[in-house]
C-alpha positions as CSV (number, residue, x, y, z in Angstrom):
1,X,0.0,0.0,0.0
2,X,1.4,3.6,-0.7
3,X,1.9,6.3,2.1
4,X,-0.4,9.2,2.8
5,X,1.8,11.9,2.1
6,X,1.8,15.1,3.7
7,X,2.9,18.6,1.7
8,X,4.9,21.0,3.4
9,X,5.2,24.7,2.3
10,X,8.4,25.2,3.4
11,X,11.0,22.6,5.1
12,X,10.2,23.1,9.0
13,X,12.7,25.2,11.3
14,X,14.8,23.2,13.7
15,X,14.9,24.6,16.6
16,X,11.6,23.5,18.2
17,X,12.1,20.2,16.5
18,X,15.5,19.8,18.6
19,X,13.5,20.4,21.9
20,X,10.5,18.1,20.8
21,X,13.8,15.7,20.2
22,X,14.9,16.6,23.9
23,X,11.6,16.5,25.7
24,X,10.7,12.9,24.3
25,X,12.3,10.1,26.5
26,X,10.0,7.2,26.3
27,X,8.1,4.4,23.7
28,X,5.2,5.6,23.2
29,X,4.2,3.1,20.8
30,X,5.0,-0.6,18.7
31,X,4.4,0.8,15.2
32,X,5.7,3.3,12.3
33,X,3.6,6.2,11.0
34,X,1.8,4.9,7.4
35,X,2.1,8.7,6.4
36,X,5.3,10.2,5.1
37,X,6.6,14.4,4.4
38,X,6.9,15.8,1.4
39,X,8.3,19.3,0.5
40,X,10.1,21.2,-2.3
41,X,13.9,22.2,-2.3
42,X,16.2,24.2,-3.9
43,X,20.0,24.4,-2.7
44,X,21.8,27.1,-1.1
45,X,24.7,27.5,-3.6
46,X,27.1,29.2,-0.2
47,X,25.9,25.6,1.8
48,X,27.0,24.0,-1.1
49,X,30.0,25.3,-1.7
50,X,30.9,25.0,1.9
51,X,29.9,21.4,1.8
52,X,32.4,20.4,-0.6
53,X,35.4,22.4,1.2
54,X,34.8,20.2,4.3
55,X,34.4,16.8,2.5
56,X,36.8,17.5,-0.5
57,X,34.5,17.0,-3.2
58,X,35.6,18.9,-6.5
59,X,33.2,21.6,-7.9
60,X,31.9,19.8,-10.8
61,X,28.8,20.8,-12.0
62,X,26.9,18.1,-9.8
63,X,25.8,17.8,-6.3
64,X,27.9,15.6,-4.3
65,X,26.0,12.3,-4.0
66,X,25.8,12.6,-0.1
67,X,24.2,15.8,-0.1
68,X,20.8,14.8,-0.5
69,X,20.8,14.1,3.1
70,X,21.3,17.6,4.0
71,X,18.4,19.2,2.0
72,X,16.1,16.4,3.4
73,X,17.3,16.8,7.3
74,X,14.7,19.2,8.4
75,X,11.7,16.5,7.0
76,X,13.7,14.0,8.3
77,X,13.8,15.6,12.0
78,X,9.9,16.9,11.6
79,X,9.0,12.8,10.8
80,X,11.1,11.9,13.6
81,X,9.7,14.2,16.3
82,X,6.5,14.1,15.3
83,X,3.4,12.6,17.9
84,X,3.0,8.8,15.7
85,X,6.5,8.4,15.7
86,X,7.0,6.5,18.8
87,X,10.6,6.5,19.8
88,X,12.7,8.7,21.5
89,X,15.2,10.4,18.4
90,X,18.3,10.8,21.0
91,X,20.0,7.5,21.4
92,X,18.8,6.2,17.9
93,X,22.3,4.6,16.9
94,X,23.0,4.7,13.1
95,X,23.8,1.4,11.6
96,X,23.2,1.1,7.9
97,X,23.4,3.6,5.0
98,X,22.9,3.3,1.4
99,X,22.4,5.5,-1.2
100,X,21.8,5.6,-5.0
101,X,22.4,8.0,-7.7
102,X,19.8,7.4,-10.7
103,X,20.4,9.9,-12.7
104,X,23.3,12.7,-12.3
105,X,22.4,15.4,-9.8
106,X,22.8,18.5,-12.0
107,X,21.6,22.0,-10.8
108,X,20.4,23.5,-8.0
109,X,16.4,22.7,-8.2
110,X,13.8,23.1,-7.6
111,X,13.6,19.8,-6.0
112,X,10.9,17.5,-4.1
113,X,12.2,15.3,-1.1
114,X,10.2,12.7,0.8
115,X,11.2,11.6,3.8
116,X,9.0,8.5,5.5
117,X,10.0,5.2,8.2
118,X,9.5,2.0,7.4
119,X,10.5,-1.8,8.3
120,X,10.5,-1.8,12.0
121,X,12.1,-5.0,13.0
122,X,13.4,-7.1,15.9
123,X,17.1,-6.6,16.4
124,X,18.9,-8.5,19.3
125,X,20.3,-5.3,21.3
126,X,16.3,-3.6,20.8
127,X,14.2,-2.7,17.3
128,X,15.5,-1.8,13.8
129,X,13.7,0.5,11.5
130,X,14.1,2.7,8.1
131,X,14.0,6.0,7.3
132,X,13.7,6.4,3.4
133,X,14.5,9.5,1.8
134,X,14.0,10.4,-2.5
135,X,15.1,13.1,-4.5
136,X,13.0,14.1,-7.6
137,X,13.2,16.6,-10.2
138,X,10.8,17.6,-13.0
139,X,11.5,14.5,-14.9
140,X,11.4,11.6,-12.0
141,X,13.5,9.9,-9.2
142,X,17.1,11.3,-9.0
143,X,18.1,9.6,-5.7
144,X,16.9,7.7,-3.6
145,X,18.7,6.9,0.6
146,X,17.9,4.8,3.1
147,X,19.3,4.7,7.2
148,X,18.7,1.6,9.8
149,X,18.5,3.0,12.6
150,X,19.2,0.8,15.7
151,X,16.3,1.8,19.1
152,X,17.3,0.1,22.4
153,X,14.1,1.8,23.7
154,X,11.8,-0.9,22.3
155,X,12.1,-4.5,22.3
156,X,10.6,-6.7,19.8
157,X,10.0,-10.1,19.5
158,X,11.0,-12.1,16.6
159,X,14.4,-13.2,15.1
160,X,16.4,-10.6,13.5
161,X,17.6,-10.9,9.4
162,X,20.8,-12.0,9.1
163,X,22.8,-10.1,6.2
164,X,24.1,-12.5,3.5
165,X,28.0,-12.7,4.1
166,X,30.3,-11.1,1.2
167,X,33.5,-12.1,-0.1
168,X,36.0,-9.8,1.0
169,X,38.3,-7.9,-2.2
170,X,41.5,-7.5,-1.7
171,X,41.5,-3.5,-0.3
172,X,44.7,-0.9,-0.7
173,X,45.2,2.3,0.9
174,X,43.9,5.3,-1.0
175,X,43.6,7.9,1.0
176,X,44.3,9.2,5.0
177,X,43.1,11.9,6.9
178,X,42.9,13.6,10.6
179,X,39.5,14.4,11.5
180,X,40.2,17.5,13.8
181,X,38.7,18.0,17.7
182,X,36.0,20.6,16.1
183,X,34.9,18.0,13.2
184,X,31.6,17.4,14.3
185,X,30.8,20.9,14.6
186,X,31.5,22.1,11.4
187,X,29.8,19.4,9.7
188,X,26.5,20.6,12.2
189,X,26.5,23.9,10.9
190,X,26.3,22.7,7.3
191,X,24.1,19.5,7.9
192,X,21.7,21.1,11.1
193,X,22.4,17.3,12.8
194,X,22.9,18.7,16.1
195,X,23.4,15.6,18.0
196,X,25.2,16.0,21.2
197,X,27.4,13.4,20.8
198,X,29.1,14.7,18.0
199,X,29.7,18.8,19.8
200,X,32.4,18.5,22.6
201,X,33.4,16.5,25.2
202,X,31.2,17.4,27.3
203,X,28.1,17.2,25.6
204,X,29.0,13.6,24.7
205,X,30.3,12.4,28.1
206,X,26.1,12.3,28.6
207,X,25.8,9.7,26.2
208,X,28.5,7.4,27.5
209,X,31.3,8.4,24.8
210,X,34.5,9.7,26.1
211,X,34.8,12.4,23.3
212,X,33.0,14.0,20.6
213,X,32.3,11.6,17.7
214,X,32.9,12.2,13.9
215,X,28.7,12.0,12.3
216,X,28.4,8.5,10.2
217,X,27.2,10.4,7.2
218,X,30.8,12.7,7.3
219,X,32.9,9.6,7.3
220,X,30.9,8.1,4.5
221,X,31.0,11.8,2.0
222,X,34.7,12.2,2.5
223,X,35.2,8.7,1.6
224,X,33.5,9.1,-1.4
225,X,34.8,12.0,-2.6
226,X,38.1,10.4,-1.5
227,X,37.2,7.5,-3.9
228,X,36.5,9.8,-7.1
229,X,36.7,8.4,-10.2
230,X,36.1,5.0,-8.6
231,X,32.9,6.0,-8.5
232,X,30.3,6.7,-11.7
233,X,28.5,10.0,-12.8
234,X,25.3,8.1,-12.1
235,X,23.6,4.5,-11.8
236,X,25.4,3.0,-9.2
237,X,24.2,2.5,-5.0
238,X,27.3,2.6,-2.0
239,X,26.1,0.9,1.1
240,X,27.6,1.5,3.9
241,X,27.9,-0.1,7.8
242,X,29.1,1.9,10.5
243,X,31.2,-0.1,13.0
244,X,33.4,1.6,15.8
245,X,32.6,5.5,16.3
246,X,35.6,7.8,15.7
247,X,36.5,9.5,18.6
248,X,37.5,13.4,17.9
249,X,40.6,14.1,17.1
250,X,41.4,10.7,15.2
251,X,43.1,9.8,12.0
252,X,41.4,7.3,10.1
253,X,42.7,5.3,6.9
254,X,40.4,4.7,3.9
255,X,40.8,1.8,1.7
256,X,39.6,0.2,-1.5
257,X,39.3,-2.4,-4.1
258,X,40.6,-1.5,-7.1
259,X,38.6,0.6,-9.7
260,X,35.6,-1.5,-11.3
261,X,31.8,-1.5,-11.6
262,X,31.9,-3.0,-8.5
263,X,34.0,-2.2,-5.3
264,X,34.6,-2.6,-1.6
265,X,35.8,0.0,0.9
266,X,36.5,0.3,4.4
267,X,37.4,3.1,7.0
268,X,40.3,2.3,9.4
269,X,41.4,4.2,12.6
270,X,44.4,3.3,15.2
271,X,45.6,-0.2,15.4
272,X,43.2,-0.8,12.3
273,X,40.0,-0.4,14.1
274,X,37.0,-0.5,12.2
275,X,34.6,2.7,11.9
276,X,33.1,1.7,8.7
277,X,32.5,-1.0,5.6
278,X,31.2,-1.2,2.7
279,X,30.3,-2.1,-1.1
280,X,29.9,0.2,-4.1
281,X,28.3,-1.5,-7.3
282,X,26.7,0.0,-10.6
283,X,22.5,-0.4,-11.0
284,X,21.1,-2.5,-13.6
């Protein structure tokens, strides 16, 4: 059955969605809103341009294929906070992400995101779920994401799906990198992902984490731009799965299978410990 979706006007302002985000601490329900957000877009050329300065994507012509996310965030944290939703937003743990570029993202919009959950399922540390996220333009789909998010607010019963192992490529070093203390900051201001755990010290200590971390969706845009001509104009998906957080400061190794249609990656820290894997192949 399709969602109900709702038009926005306007994409929502954050701030009272962060205190919604902040005043919900409790399950207040055992199933996913039907109903998903939809809203047009355009980009914010200065946003842009800032975005590929911190992830080191060249300036060609074409939004980097992360950046979706950003121009969906604020329907993202509107779904996320609102009153069907029923878990708490803070201490959702990011698991999975995979992407896919249909068609090259050209220009600057207008654009229509939706944003809607999905696929709430038992996992053995609480419940799993989706959020799914499409980019269109005038002529169709242009992207299309999708998060797990891990909740170990609710428990569900049931067996949890087991991924189909992969054979492992053979990986190289392609690139290295020190993500500095003030990482996660400067990706907040250009993404609006706010998360405490990714600000200071401080504000992460809360959450049980000794430092600031580096945002999932950070590691995974520098890689790719890292990657670069690894990578296709257009039909091809990269999934990803986050692994060990990167405490801030940390340098962090990213390697590769060798150029093809399809590729493996993986994101390496000190004494080679993983903060991320995962696959990139073309779309038939």
């Amino acid at each position: 059955m399709s969602p109900h979706w709702t038009e926005l006007h306007a994409p929502p302002a954050l701030p009272e969605l962060f205190l919604r985000a902040a005043l919900k601490r409790k399950v207040s329900g055992r199933t996913l809103p039907e109903g998903g957000l939809r809203c047009a877009v355009s980009v914010d050329a200065q946003n842009l341009a800032a975005y590929r300065r911190l992830c080191g994507f060249a300036d060609d012509g074409l939004l980097p294929p992360t950046y979706p996310h950003l121009m969906a965030f604020a329907l993202q944290m509107r779904l996320l906070t609102s009153a069907d939703f029923p878990l708490p937003l803070l201490g959702l743990v990011h698991l999975e992400n995979r992407i896919r570029v249909l068609r090259p993202l050209g220009g600057l919009g207008p654009f229509r995101v939706s944003v809607r959950v999905a696929d709430l399922q038992a996992h053995a540390k609480g419940a799993l779920f989706s959020l799914l996220i499409s980019l269109d333009d005038q002529l169709g789909p242009l992207w299309e994401g999708e998060s797990r998010f891990l909740s170990r607010a609710l428990k569900l019963e049931g067996e949890p799906r087991q991924a189909a192992p992969r054979e492992a490529m053979e990986l190289a070093e392609v690139a290295r990198w020190t993500a500095p203390a003030d990482a996660g900051r400067a990706y907040a201001r250009l993404a609006g992902d706010y998360n405490p755990i990714h600000l200071s010290a401080a504000s992460a200590r809360l959450f049980g984490f000794p430092r600031a971390i580096a945002h999932g969706l950070g590691l995974k845009a520098r890689s790719l731009a890292e990657l670069g001509e690894r990578l296709p104009g257009a039909g091809y998906e990269v999934e990803v799965h986050f692994k060990k957080p990167l405490l801030l400061p940390g340098e962090v190794r990213l390697l590769a299978s060798t150029p093809a249609e399809n590729g493996q990656l993986a994101l390496r820290g000190a004494d080679d410990l993983p903060h991320m894997d995962g696959d990139w192949r073309t779309l038939s």
